[in-house]
Each structure stands twice: as structure tokens, then as C-alpha cells.
N, C-alpha and C positions, 0 to 999 in steps of 0.2 A: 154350383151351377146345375148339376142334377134335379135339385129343388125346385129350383127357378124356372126349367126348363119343363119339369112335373106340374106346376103353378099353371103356367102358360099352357098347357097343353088343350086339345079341343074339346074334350069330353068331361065340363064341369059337375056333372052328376054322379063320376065315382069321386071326384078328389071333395066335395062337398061333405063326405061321410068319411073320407079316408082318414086312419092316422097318419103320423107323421113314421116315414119307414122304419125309424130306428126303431118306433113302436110296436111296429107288424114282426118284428124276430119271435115271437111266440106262434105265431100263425103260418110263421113261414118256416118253422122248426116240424111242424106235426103236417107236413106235403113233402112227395117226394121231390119237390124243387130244390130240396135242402142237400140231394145227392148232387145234384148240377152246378150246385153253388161249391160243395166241398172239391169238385173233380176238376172245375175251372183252377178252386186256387192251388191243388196238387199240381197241373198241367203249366202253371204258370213258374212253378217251381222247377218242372224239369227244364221249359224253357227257360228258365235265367240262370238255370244251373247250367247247362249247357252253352250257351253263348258265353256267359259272363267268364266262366272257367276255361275256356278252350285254350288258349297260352299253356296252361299247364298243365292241361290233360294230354296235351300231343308233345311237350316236352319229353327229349330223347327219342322219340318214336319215327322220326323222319320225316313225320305230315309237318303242316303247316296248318298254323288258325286261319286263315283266309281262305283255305280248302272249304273249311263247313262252312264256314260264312257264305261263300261266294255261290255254291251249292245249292244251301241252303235258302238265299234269298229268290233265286234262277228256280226252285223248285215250291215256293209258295206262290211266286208268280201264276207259274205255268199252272199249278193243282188246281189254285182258285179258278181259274179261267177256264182250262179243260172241261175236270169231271167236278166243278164245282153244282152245279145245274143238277146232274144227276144225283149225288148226295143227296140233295135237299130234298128231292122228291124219293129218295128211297127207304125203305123203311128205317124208322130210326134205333130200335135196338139192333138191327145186324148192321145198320151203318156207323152208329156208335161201337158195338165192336171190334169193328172190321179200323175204323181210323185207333182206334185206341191202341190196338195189335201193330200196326204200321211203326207209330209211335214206340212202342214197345220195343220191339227190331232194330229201332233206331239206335235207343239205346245201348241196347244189347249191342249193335258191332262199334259201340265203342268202346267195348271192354275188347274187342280184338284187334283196336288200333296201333298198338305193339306190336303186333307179329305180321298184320300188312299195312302200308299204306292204302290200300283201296277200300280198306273198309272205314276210312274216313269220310272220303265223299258219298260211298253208302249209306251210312249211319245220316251225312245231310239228308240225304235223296227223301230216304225213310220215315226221319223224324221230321222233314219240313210237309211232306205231305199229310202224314198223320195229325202234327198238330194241328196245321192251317184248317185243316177240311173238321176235325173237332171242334173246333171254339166255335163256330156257327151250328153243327149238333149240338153241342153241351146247351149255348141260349137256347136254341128252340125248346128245348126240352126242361131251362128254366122258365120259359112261358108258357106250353102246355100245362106245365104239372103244377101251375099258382093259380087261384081264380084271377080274376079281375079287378075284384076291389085289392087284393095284394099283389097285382104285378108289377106295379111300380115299387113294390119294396125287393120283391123278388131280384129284379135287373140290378137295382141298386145294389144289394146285397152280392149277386152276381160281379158286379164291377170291382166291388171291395173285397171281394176273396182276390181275385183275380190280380188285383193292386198288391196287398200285400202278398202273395206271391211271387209275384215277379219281384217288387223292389224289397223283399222283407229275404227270402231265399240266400241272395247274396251274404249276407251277413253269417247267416249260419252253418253257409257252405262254407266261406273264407277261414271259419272256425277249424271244419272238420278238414280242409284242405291241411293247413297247418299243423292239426295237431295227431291226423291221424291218416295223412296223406292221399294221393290222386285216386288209389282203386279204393277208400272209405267213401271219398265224394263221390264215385262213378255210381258205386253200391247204395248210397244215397239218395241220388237223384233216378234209382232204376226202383226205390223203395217206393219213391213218389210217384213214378210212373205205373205203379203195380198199384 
């Protein structure tokens, strides 16, 4: 559908000379677009690590998974809506690493989830704002840093880090869940986050 949608699109003077995106991976390897594509699909990994694992990361510890969830969804609401606006307009290396660090944090008080419950909802707070108010930094900054004639490979390539990510993570965390237990995966997905 991307294609189809790239096809259609108003501006038939770049797509006339453009390749076809799988083609532009060499053009879009030598721009730093190529860091915003690799940080979406890290970032997609902490979030599906994060959700997907929460049953068993809060096992024994006295939270509940519907804490970070419930949290968590009540605090991308609100982020996006608030200080979303100001985000966008503010600069974007301290705003990228200012959400990133949030993110960061987030993480991090799930490795203190054992010793309180509060730093379960924390860790939501934290990590849903960080990431939410990211993924609209990271794009913009996959589309600044591509020209024109490769922006459409750029987002593409954007989507599909981001894709496998999210649904590619699961697999490897259930891996490391199993074979080398809950603080391997926590340290895992704080790897990703770093």
C-alpha cells in the first residue's frame, strides 16, 4: 500500500526519476537518516519489549500488568496532547535527547519494580511519555536528514525498521525470557534503549 500510495501521490516530478525504495538503501545508508531509521526500530523494541513481557516482568513483585498499561496508555494520551506542540517546535537534538532520557528512566525503574510497587506506574509515566513524544522526533528527523528524491524511501524504510521492531523483538525476547530469565530481558530491552 505504501507504493500505491507513493504512486498516487501529487508531486509526479520526483516519483518520474525515482527508484523504487528497496533501491535507494544505498543512498539512504550514506545520510544520517540512516540513524533515525536504526533508533525507531531499537525504540520499537523496547516498546514491545515492554508491553508484550509485562505478565512476567512484574511476576512476584506485587504490581499488576494493567498498572503499566493503564498508565501507560492515560500518559501518551495526555503527552501527545499537552507538550506535544512544544516538542515539535523545539529544538530537536535537546528534544530528542531530552525524550530519549525520559524513555531511558523508564526503563530503568523497572528494574526497581521488586523492591516497590510505585515504580511500576512510574516507569509507565516515564516511558510512555518518552516514547510517544520520540517517534514524531525520530520521523522528522528521518525527513530532514533524506533529500527529496529519497524521502519516500527514507519513511519507508522508517516504517520497516519500526515494523520489525515491534513484531520481530517478541520472538527474541521470549527467547531470552526463557532461557536466561526476567532481569536478562529487562537488561535487554535497557540495551535497546541505550
Amino acid at each position: 500500500m505504501l507504493e500505491v500510495f507513493a504512486r498516487l501521490s501529487p508531486n509526479p516530478a520526483i516519483h518520474t526519476t525515482q527508484k523504487p525504495w528497496g533501491l535507494n538503501s544505498g543512498a539512504i545508508l550514506r545520510t544520517r537518516a540512516v540513524y533515525s531509521i536504526a533508533m525507531i526500530g531499537l525504540c520499537a523494541c523496547v516498546f514491545s519489549g515492554l508491553l508484550t513481557f509485562q505478565m512476567s516482568l512484574v511476576q512476584g513483585t506485587g504490581s499488576r500488568a494493567g498498572t503499566l498499561l493503564s498508565f501507560y496508555t492515560v500518559t501518551v494520551v495526555l503527552a501527545r496532547w499537552l507538550p506535544g506542540r512544544l516538542v515539535v517546535s523545539s529544538p530537536r537534538e535537546i528534544t530528542t535527547k531530552l525524550v530519549l532520557m525520559l524513555r531511558l528512566l523508564g526503563i530503568a525503574a523497572m528494574f526497581a519494580v521488586p523492591y516497590h510497587t510505585l515504580f511500576h506506574p512510574t516507569s509507565a509515566v516515564l516511558f510512555g511519555t518518552g516514547y510517544c513524544l520520540a517517534y514524531p522526533v525520530i520521523q522528522e528527523q528521518a525527513v530532514n536528514d533524506s533529500s527529496a528524491i529519497h524521502r519516500h524511501a527514507a519513511l519507508t524504510w522508517f516504517i520497516v525498521a519500526y515494523s520489525l521492531g515491534a513484531f520481530g523483538f517478541p520472538a527474541v525476547g521470549g527467547w531470552v525470557l526463557v532461557h536466561a530469565g526476567k532481569s536478562a530481558l529487562t537488561a535487554l530491552i535497557a540495551v535497546c534503549g541505550m
